[in-house]
VOBA-1610 file (N, C-alpha, C; in pm, whole numbers, padded with zeros to 5 digits, always signed):
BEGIN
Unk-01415+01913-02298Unk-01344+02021-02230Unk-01317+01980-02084Unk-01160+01963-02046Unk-01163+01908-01920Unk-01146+02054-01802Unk-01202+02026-01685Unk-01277+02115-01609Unk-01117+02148-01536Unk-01109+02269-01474Unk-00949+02317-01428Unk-00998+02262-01275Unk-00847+02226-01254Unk-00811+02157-01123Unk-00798+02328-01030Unk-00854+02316-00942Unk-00892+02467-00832Unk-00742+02463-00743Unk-00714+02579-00696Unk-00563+02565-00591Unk-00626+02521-00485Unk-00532+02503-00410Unk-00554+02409-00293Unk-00477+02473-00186Unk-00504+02534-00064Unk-00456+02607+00033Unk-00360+02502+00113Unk-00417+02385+00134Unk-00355+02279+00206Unk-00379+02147+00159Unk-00306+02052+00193Unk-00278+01902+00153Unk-00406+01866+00207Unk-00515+01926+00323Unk-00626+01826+00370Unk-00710+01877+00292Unk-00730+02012+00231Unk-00806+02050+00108Unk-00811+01963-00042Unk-00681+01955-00079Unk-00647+01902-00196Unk-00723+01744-00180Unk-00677+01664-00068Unk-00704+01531-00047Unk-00831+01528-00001Unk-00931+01597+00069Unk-01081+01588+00044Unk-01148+01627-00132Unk-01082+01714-00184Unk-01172+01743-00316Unk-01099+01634-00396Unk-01033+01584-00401Unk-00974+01454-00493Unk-01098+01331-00417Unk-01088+01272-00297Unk-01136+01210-00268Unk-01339+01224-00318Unk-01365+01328-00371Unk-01541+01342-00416Unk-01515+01370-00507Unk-01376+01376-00616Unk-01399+01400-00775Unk-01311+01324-00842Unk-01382+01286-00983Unk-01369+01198-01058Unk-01205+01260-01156Unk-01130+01232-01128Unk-00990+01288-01200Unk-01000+01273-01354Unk-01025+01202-01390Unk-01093+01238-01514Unk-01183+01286-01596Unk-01181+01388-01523Unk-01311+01505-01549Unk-01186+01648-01570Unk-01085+01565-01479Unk-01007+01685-01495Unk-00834+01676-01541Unk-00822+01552-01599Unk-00696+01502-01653Unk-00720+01442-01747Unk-00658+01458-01852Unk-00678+01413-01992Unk-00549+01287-01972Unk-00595+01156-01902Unk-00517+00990-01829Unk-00444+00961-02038Unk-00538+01007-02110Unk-00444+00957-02220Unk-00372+00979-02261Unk-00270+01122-02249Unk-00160+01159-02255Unk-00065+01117-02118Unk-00083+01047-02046Unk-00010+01012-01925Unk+00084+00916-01932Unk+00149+00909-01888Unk+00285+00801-01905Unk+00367+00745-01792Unk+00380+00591-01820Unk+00404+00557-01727Unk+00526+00564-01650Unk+00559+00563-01517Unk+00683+00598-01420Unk+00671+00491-01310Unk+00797+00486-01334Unk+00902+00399-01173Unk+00923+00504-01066Unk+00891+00491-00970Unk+00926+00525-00863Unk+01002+00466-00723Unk+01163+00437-00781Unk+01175+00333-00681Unk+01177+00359-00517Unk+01208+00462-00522Unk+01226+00546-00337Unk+01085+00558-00281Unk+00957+00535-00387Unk+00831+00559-00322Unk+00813+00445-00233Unk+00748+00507-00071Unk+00708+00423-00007Unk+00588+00371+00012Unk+00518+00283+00020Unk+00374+00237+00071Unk+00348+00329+00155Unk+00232+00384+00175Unk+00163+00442+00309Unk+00123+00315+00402Unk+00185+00351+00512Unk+00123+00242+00634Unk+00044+00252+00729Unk-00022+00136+00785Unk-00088+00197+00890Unk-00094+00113+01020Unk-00056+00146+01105Unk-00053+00060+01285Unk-00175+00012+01262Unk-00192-00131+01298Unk-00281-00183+01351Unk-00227-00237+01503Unk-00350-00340+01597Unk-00300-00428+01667Unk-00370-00572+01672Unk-00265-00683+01699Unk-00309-00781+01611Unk-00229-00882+01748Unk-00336-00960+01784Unk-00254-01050+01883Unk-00270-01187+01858Unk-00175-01220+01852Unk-00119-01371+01808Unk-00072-01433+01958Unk-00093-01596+01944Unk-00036-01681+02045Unk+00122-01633+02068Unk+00142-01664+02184Unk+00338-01615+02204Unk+00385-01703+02111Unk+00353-01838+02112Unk+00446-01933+02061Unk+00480-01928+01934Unk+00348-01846+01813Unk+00331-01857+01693Unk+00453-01691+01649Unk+00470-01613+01787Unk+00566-01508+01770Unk+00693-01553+01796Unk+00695-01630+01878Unk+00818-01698+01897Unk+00919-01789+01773Unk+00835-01837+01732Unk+00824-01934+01650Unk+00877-01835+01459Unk+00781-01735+01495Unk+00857-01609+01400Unk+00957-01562+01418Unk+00989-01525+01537Unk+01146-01443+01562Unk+01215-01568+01526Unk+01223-01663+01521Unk+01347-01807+01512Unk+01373-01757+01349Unk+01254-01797+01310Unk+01249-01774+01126Unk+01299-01672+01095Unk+01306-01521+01120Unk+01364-01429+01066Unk+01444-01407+01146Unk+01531-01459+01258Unk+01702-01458+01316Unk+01803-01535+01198Unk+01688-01640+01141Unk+01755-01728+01053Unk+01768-01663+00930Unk+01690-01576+00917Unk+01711-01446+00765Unk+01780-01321+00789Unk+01798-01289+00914Unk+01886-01216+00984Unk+01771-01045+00947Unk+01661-01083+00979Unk+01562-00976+00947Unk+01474-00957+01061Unk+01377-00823+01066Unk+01321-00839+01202Unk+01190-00895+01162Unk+01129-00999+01279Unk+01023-01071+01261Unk+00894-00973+01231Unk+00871-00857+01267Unk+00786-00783+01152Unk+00773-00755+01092Unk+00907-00733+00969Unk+00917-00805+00809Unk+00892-00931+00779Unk+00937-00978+00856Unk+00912-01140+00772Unk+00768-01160+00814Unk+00695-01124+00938Unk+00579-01154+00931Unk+00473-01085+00778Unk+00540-00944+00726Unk+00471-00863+00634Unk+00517-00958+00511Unk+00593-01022+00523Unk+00641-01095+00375Unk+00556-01192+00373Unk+00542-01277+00486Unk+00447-01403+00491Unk+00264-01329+00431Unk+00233-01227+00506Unk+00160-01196+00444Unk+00127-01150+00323Unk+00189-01066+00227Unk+00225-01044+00145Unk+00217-01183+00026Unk+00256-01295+00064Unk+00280-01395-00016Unk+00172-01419-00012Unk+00095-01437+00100Unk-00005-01531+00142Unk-00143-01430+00046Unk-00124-01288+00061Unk-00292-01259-00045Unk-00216-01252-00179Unk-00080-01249-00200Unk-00113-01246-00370Unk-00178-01402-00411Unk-00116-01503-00314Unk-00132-01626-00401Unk-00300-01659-00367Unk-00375-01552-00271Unk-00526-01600-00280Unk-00581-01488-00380Unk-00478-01405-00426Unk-00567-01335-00553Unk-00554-01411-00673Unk-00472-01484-00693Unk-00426-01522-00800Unk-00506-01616-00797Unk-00483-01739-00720Unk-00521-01826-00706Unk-00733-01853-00768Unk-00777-01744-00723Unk-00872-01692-00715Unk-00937-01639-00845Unk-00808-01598-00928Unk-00849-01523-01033Unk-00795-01568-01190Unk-00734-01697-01136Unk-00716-01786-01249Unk-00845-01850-01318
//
C-alpha cells in the first residue's frame, strides 16, 4: 500500500519533505515511463574558480575560433574531460 503524497503549501515545503523521503514509498516507479524533455535545463550553480590569465587567454582564442563564449567552451572542455574519467574508470 503506497503511502499518499501530503499537499504542499510551498516549493521549500515540497523540496524539504522529498529531500527526507524515500519516493518509493510513495510512487508506484513501475508504472512510470520514460520522457524527453528537450527545453529542460540543468540547474546551475556560480562558483569562483581562478585560473592563470594566460590559460584564459589562451581559452578566449579557442572559442573566438568556434565563434562561442569561452565559458561554454570552458563547460564543454569540462564536460568531456569527467565523462571520459567516468568511463574510462568504469570500463
Amino acid at each position: 500500500m503506497k503511502k499518499i503524497i501530503p499537499n504542499f503549501v510551498t516549493e521549500d515545503e515540497e523540496r524539504e519533505f522529498w529531500s527526507k523521503s524515500d519516493s518509493a514509498e510513495y510512487i508506484d516507479w513501475s508504472q512510470s515511463k520514460k520522457m524527453i524533455l528537450p527545453n529542460l535545463k540543468p540547474s546551475t550553480k556560480k562558483i569562483s574558480l581562478r585560473l592563470p590569465e594566460i590559460m584564459i587567454e589562451e581559452l578566449k582564442v579557442l572559442a573566438n575560433k568556434r565563434d562561442i563564449p569561452y565559458q561554454s567552451l570552458l563547460k564543454i572542455y569540462l564536460s568531456e574531460k569527467i565523462n571520459q574519467e567516468f568511463h574510462s574508470h568504469t570500463s
